[in-house]
C-alpha positions as CSV (number, residue, x, y, z in Angstrom):
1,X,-21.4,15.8,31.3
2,X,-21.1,12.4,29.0
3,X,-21.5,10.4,32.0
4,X,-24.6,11.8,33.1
5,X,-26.2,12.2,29.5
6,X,-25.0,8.3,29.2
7,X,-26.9,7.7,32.8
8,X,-30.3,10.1,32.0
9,X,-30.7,8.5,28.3
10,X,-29.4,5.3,29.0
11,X,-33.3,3.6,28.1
12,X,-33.1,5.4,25.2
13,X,-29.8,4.7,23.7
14,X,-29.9,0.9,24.6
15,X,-33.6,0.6,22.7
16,X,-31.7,1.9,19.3
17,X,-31.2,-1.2,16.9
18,X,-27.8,-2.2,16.3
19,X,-25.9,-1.2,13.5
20,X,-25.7,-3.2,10.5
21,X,-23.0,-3.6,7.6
22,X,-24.3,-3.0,4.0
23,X,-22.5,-5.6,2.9
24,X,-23.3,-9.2,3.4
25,X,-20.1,-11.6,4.6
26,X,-19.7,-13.4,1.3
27,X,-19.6,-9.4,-0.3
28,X,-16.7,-8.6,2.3
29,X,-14.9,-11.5,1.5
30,X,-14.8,-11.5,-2.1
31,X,-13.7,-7.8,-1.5
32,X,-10.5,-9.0,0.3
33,X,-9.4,-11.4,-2.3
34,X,-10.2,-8.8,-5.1
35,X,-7.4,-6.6,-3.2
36,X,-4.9,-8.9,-2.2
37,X,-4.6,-9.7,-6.1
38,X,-4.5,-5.7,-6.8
39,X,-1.8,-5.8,-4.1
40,X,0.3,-8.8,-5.3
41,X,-0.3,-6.8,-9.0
42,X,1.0,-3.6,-7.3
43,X,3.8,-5.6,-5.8
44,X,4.9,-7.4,-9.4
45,X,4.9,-3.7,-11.2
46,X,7.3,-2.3,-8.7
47,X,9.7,-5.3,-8.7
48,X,9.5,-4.4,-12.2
49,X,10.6,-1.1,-12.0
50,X,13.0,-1.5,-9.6
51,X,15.0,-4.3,-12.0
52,X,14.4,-1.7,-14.6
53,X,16.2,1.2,-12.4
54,X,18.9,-1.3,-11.5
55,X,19.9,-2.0,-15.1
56,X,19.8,2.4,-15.5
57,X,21.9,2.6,-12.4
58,X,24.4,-0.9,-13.8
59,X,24.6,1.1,-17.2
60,X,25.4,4.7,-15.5
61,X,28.1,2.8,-13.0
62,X,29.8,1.4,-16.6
63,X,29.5,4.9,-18.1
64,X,31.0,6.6,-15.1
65,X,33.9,3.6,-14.7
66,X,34.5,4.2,-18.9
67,X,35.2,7.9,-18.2
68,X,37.3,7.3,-15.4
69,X,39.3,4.7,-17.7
70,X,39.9,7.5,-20.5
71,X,40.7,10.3,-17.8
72,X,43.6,7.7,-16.6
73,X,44.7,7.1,-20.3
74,X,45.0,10.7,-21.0
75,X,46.9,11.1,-18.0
């Protein structure tokens, strides 16, 4: 049924104009740089936190080893 409404309007749907973007090229391109700095901003916060859960995890391993140490000395 496409095929044959593509065939019987095929005039019409060729004489539409073509689409157009809202935005001009300079517009678009000024977008992309604008998010690849949010991006590399995004990036820099979460190698932040991810130092700052590797210290948390560093100081829990040293809490956990410190009890292990005074279970052994009680033993």
């Amino acid at each position: 049924m496409r095929a044959e409404n593509i065939v019987k309007y095929k005039d019409e749907i060729m004489s539409r104009p073509k689409t157009e973007w809202h935005k001009s090229f300079r517009e678009k391109k000024d977008l992309r740089k604008e998010s690849k700095k949010d991006l590399k901003n995004l990036g820099s916060k979460f190698d932040e936190s991810l130092t700052a859960m590797g210290k948390i995890a560093k100081l829990r391993d040293k809490k956990a080893k410190q009890k292990e140490a005074e279970k052994m000395a009680k033993v």
